[in-house]
TITISE-686149 format. One record per atom (N, C-alpha, C, CB): x, y, z; chain; residue number from 1; residue in one letter. Coordinates in steps of 0.1 Angstrom, whole numbers, m for minus. Glycine has a CB too. Example, Ala and Ser with C-alpha at 12.3 -4.5 7.8 and 13.67 -1.06 7.14 Angstrom:
# TITISE-686149
<<132 m57 78> A 1 a>;
<<123 m45 78> A 1 a>;
<<132 m33 78> A 1 a>;
<<113 m45 90> A 1 a>;
<<128 m22 71> A 2 s>;
<<137 m11 71> A 2 s>;
<<129 0 79> A 2 s>;
<<141 m6 57> A 2 s>;
END
This chain:
# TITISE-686149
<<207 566 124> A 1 x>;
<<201 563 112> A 1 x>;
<<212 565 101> A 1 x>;
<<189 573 109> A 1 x>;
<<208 555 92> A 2 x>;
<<219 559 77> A 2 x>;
<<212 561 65> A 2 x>;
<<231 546 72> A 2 x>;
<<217 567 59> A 3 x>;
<<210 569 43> A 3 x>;
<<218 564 35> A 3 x>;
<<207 584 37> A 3 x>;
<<205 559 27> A 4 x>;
<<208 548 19> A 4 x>;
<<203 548 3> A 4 x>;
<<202 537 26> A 4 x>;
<<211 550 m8> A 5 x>;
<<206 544 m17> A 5 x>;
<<206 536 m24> A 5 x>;
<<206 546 m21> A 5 x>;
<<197 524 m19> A 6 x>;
<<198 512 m25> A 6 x>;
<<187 506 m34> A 6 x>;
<<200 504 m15> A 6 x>;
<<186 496 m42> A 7 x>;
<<173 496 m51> A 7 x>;
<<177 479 m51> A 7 x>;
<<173 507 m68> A 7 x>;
<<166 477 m42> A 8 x>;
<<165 459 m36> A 8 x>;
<<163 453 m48> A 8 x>;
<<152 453 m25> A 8 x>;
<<160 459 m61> A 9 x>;
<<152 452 m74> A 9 x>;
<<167 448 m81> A 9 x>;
<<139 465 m87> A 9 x>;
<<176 456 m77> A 10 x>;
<<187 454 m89> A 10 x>;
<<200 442 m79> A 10 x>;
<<196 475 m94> A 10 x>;
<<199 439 m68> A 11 x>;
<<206 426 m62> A 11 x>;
<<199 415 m59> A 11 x>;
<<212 429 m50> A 11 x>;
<<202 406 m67> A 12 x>;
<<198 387 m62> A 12 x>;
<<196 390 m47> A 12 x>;
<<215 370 m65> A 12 x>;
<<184 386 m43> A 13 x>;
<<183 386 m26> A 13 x>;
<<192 371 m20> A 13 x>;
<<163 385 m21> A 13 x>;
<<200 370 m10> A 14 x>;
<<210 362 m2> A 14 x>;
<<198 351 m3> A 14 x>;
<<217 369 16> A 14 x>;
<<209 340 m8> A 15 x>;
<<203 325 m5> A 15 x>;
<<200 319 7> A 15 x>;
<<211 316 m9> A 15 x>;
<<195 309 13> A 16 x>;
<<188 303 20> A 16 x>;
<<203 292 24> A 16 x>;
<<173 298 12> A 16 x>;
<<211 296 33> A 17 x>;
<<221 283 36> A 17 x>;
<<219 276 48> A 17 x>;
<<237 288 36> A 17 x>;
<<203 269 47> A 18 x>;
<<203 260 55> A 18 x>;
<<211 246 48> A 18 x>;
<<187 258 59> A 18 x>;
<<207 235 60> A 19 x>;
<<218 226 59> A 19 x>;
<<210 216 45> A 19 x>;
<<222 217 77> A 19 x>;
<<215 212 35> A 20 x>;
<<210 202 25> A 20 x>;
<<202 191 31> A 20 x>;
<<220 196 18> A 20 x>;
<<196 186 23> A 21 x>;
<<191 171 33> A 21 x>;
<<201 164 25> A 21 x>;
<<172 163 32> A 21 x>;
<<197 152 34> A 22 x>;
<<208 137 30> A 22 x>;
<<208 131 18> A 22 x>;
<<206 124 38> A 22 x>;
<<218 133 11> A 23 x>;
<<213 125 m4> A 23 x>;
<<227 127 m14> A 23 x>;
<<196 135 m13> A 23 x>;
<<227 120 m24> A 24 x>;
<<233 122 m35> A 24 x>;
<<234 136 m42> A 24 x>;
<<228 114 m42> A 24 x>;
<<246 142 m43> A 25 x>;
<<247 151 m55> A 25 x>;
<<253 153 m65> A 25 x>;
<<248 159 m54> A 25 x>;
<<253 159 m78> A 26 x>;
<<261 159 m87> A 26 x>;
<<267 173 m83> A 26 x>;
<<254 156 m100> A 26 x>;
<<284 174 m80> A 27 x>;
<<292 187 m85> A 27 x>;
<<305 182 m89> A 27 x>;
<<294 198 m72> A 27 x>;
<<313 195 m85> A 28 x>;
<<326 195 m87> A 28 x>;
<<336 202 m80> A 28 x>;
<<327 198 m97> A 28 x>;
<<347 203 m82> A 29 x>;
<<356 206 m66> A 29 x>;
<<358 221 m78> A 29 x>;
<<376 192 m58> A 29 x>;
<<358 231 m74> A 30 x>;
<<357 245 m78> A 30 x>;
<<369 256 m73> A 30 x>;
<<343 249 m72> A 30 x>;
<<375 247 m60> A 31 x>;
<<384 256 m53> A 31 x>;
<<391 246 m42> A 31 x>;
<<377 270 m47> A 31 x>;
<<407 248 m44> A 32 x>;
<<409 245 m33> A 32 x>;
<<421 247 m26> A 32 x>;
<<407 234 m32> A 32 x>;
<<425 248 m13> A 33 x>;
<<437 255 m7> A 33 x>;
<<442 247 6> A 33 x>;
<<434 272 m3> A 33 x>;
<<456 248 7> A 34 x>;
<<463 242 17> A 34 x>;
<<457 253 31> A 34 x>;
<<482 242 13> A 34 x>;
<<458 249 41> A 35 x>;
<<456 260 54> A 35 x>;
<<465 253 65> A 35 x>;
<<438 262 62> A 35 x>;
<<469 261 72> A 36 x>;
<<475 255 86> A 36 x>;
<<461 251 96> A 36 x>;
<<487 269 95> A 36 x>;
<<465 240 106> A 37 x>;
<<455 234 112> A 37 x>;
<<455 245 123> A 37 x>;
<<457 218 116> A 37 x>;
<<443 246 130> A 38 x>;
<<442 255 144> A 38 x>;
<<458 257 154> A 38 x>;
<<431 245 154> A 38 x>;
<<457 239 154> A 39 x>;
<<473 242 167> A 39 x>;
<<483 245 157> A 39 x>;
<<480 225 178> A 39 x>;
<<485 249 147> A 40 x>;
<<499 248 139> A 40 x>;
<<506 241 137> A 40 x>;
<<506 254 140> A 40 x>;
<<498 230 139> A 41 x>;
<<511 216 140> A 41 x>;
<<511 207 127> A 41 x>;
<<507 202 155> A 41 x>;
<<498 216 121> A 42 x>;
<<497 210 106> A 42 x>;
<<492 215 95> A 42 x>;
<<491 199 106> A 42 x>;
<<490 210 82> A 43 x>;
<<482 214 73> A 43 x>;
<<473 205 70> A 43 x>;
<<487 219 63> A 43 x>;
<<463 212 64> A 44 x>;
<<446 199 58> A 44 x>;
<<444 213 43> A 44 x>;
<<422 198 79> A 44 x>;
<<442 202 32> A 45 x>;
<<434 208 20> A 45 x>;
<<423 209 17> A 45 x>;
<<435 203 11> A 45 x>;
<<415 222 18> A 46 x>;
<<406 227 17> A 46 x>;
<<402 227 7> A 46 x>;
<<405 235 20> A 46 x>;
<<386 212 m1> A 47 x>;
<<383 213 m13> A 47 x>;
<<370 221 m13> A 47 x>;
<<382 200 m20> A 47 x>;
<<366 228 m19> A 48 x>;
<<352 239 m19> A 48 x>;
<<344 225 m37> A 48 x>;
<<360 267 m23> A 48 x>;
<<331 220 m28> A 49 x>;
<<324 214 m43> A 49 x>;
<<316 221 m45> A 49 x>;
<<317 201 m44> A 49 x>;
<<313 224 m59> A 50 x>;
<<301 233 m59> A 50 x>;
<<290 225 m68> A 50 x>;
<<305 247 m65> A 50 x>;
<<280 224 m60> A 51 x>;
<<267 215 m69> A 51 x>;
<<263 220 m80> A 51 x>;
<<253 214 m63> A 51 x>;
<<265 213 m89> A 52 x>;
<<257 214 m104> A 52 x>;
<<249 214 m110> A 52 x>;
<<257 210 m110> A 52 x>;
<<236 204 m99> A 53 x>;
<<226 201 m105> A 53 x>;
<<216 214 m104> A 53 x>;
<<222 188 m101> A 53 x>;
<<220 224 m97> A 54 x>;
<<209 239 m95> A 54 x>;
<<203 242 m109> A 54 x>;
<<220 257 m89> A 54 x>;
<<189 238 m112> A 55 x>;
<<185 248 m121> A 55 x>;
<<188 257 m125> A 55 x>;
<<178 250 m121> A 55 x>;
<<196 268 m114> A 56 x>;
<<193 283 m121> A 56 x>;
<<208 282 m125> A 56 x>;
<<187 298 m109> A 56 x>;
<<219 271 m122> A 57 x>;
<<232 275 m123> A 57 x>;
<<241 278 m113> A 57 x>;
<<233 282 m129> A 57 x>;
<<234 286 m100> A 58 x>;
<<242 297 m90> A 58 x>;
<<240 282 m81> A 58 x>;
<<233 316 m83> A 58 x>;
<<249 272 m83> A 59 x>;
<<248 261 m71> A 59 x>;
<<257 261 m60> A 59 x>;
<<249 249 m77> A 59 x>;
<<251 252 m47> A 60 x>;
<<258 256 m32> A 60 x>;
<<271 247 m32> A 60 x>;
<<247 251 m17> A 60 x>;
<<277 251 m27> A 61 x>;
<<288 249 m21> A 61 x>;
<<290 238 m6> A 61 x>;
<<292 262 m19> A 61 x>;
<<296 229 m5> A 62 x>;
<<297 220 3> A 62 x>;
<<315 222 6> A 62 x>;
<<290 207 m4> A 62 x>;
<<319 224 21> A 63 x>;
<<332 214 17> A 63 x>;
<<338 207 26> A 63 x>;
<<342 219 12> A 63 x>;
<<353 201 20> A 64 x>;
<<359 191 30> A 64 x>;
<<373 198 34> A 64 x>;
<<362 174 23> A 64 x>;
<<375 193 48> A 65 x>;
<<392 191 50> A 65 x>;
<<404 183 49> A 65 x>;
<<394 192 59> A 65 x>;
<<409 181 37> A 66 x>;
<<419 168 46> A 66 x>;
<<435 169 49> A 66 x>;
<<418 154 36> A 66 x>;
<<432 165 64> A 67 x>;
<<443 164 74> A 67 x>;
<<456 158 65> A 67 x>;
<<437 153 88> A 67 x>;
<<463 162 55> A 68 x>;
<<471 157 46> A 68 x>;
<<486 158 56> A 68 x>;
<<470 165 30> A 68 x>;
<<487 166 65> A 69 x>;
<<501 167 72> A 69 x>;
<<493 175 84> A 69 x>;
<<515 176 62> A 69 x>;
<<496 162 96> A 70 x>;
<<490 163 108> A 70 x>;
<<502 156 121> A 70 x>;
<<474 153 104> A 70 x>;
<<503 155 132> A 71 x>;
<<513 147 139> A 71 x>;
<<504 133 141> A 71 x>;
<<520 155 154> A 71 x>;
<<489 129 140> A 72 x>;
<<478 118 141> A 72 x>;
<<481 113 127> A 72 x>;
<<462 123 143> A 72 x>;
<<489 102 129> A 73 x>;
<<489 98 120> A 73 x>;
<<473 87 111> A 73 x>;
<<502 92 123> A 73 x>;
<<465 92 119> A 74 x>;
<<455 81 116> A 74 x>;
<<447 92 114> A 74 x>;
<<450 69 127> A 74 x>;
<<448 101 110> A 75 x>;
<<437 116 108> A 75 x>;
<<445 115 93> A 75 x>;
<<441 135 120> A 75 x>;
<<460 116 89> A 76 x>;
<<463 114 81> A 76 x>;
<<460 103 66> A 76 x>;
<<472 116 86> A 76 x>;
<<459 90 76> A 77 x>;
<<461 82 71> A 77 x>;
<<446 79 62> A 77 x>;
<<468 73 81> A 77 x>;
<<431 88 69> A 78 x>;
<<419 89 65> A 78 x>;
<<420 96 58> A 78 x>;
<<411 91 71> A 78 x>;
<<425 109 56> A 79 x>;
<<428 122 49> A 79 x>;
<<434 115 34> A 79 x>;
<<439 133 58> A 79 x>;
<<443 105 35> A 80 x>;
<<446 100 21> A 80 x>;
<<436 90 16> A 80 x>;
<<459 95 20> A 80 x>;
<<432 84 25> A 81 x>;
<<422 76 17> A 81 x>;
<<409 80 11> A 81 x>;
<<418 67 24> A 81 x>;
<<407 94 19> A 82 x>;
<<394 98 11> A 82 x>;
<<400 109 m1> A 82 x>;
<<383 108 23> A 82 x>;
<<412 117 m5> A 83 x>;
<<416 124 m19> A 83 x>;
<<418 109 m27> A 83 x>;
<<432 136 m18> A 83 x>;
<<423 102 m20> A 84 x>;
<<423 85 m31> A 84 x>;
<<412 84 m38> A 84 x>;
<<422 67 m23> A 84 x>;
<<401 82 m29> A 85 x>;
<<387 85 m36> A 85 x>;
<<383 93 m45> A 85 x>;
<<380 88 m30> A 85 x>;
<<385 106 m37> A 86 x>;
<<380 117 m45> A 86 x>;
<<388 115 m64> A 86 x>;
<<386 134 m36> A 86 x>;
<<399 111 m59> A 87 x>;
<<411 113 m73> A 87 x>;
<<404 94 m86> A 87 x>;
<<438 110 m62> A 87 x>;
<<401 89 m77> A 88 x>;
<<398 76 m85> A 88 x>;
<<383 83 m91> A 88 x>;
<<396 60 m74> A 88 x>;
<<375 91 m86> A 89 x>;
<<362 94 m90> A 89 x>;
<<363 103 m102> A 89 x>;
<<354 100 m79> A 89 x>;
<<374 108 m99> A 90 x>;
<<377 119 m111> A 90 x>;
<<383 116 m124> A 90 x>;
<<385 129 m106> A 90 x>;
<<389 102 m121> A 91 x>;
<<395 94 m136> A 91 x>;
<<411 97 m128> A 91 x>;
<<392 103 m158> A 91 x>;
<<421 97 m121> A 92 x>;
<<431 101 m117> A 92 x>;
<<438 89 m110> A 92 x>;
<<428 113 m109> A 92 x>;
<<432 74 m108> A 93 x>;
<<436 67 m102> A 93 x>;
<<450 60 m105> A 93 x>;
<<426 61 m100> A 93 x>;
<<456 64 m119> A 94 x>;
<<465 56 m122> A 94 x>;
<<480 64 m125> A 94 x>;
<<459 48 m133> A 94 x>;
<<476 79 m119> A 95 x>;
<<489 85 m121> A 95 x>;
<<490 95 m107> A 95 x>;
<<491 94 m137> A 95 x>;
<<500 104 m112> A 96 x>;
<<503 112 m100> A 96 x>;
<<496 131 m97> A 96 x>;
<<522 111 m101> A 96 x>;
<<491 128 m88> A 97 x>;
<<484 145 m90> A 97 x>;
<<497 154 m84> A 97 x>;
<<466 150 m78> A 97 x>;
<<501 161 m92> A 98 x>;
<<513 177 m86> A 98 x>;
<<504 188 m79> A 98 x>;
<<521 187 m102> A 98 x>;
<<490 192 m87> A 99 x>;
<<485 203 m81> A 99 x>;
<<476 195 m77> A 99 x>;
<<483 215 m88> A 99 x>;
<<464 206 m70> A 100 x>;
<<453 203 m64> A 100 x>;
<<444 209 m78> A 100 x>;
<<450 210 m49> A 100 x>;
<<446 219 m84> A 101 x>;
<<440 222 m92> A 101 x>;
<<435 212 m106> A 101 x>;
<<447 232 m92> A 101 x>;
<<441 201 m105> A 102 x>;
<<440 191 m115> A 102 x>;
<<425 184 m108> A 102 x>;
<<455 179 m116> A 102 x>;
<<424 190 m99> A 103 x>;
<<407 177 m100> A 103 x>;
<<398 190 m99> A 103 x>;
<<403 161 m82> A 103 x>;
<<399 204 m103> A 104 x>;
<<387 213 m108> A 104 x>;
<<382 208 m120> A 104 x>;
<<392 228 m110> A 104 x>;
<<369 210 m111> A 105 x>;
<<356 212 m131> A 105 x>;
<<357 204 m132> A 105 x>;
<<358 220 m148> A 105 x>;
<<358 189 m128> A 106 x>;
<<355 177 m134> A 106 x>;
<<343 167 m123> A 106 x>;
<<371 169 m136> A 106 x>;
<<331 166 m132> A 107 x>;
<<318 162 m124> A 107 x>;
<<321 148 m116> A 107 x>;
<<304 160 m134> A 107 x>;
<<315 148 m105> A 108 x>;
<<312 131 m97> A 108 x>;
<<300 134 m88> A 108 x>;
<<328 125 m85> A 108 x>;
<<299 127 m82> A 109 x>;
<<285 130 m69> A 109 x>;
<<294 126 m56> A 109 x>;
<<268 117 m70> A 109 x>;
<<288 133 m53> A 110 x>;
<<296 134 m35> A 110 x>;
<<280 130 m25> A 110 x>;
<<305 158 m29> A 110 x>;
<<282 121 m16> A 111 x>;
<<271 115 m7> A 111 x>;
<<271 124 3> A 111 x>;
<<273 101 m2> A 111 x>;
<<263 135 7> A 112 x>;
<<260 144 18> A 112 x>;
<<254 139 32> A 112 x>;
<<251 154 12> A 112 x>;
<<258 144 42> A 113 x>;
<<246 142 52> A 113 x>;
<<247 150 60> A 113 x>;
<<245 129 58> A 113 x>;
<<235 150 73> A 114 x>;
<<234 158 79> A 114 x>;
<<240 156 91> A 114 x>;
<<224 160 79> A 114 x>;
<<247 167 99> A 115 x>;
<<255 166 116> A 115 x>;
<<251 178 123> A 115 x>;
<<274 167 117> A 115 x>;
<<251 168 134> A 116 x>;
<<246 180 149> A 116 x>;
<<258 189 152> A 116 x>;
<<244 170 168> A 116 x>;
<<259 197 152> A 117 x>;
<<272 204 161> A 117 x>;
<<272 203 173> A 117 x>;
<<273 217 160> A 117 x>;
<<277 195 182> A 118 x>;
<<275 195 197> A 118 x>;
<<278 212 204> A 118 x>;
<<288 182 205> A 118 x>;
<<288 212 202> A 119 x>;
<<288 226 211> A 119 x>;
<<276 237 199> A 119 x>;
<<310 234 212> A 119 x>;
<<273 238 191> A 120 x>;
<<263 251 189> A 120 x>;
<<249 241 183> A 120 x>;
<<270 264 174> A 120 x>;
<<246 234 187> A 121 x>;
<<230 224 184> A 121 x>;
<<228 231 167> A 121 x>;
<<210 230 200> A 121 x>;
<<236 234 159> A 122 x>;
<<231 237 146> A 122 x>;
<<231 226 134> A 122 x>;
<<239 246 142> A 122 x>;
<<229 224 130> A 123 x>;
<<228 216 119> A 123 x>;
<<236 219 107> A 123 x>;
<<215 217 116> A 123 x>;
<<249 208 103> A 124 x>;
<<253 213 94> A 124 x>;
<<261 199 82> A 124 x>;
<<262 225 100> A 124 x>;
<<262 208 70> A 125 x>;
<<262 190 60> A 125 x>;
<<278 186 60> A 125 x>;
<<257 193 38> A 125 x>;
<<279 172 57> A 126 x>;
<<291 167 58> A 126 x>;
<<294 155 47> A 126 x>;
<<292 163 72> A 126 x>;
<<305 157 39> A 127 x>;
<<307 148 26> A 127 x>;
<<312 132 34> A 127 x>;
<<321 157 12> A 127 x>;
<<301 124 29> A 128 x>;
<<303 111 38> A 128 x>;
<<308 101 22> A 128 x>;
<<284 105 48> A 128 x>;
<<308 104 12> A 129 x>;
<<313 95 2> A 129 x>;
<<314 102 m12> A 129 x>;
<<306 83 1> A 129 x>;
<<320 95 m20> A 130 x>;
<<316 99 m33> A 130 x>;
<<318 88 m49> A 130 x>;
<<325 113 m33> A 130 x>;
<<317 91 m57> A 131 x>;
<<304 82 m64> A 131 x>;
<<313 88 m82> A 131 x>;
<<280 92 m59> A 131 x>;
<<322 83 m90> A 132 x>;
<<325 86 m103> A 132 x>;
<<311 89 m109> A 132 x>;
<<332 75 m108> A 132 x>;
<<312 99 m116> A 133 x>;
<<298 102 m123> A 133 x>;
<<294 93 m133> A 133 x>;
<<297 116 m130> A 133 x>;
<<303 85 m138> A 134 x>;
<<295 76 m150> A 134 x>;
<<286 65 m143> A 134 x>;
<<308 68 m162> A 134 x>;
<<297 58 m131> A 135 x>;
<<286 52 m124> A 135 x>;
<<280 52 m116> A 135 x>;
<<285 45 m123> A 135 x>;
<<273 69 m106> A 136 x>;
<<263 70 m104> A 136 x>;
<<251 73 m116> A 136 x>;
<<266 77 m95> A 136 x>;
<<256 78 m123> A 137 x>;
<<247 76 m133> A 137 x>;
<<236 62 m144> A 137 x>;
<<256 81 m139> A 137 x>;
<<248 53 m134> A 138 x>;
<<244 41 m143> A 138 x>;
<<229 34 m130> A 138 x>;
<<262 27 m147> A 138 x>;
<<239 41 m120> A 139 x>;
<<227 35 m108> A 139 x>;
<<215 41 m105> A 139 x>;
<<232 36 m95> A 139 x>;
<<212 50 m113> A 140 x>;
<<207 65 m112> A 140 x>;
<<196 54 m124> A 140 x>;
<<221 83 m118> A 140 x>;
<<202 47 m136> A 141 x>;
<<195 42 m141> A 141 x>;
<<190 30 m138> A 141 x>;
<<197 44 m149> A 141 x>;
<<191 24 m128> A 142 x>;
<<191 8 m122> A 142 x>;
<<201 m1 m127> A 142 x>;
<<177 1 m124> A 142 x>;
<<213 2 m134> A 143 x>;
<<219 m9 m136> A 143 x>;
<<221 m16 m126> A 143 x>;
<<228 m7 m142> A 143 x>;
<<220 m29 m125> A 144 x>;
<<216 m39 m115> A 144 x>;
<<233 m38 m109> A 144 x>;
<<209 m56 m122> A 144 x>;
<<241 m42 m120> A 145 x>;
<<257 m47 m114> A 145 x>;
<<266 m36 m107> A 145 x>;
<<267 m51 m127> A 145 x>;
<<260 m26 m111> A 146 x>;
<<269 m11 m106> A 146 x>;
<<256 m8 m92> A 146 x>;
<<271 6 m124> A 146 x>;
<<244 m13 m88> A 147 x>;
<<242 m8 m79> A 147 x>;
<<244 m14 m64> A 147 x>;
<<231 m5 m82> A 147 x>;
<<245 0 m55> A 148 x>;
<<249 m7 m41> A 148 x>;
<<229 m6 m30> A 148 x>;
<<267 6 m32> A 148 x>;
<<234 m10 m25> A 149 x>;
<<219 m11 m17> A 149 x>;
<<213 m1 m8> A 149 x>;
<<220 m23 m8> A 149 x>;
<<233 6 m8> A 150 x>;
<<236 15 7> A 150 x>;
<<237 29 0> A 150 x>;
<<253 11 19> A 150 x>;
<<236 31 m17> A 151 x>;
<<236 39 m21> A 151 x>;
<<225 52 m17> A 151 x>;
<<237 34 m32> A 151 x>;
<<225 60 m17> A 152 x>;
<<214 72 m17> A 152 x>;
<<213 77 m27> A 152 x>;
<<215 82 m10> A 152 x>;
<<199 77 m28> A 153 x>;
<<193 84 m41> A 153 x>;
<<198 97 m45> A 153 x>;
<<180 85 m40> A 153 x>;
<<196 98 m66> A 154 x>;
<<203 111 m62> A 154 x>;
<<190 124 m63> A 154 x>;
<<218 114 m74> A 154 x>;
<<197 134 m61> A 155 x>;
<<188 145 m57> A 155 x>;
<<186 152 m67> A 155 x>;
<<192 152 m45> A 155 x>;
<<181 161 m73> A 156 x>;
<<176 172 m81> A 156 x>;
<<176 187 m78> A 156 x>;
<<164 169 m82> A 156 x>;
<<180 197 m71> A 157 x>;
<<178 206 m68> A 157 x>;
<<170 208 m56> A 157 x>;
<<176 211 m76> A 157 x>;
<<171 204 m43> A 158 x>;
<<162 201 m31> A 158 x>;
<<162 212 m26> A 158 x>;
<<166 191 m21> A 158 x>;
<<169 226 m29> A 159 x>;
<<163 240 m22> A 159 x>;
<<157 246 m29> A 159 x>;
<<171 249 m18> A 159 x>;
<<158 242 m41> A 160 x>;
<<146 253 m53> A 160 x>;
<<133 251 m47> A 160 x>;
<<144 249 m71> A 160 x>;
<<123 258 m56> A 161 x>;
<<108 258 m53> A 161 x>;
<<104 250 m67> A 161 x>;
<<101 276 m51> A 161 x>;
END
């Protein structure tokens, strides 16, 4: 047995980190870090997004890896095409990023979905695109010319009550 003095009224009770459903969200990249890959044969940039659109503010966290220095060169070669993305969404498409820290705090929507884990049958979310905020926004309003067909709607806070 342990004794305890704790008073459950004075800590936020732990969030709910099931997996999101599929959909559009509004965030922003909040954190991010180089890591060595498992085999050590490389590094991938770790962006941490954190959703915005949470009513209460305390929004979830989603993130990505990319394989930026890998010996696959075709792991690599995805890995730049998707920070291309990320960096065109953020207004960045026409110069050079030095840090990683230059695309914090600046909003876009990132397209979520859901994946099986084969080896642990769990369920967990995975950033499948992303979306400059002015014109998801515009699609958000039906502008006819900016919308895609294959777009997903965007979402509102889908774990609140």
């Amino acid at each position: 047995m342990a004794t305890l003095n704790f008073n459950p009224a004075s800590v936020e009770p732990q969030q709910n980190f099931s997996a999101l459903p599929t959909g559009r969200y509004r965030a922003e990249i909040t954190d991010s870090e180089m890591k060595s890959t498992k085999a050590g044969t490389g590094e991938y940039l770790q962006l941490t997004f954190t959703l915005t659109d949470n009513e209460s503010g305390d929004g979830r966290n989603v993130w990505t890896r990319l394989n930026l220095s890998n010996p696959n060169k075709t792991a690599e070669g995805i890995a730049q095409r998707e920070l291309s993305a990320i960096c065109h969404c953020l207004g960045f498409g026409d110069r050079n990023i030095s840090e990683s820290e230059e695309l914090h705090n600046i909003p876009l929507f990132i397209d979520v979905i859901q994946e099986r884990n084969p080896v642990t049958e769990s369920i967990a979310n995975r950033i499948k695109g992303y979306a400059p905020l002015e014109k998801a926004v515009r699609v958000a309003k039906g502008a006819e010319k900016f919308s895609s067909p294959a777009a997903p709607a965007v979402r509102k806070n889908p774990w609140g009550k």
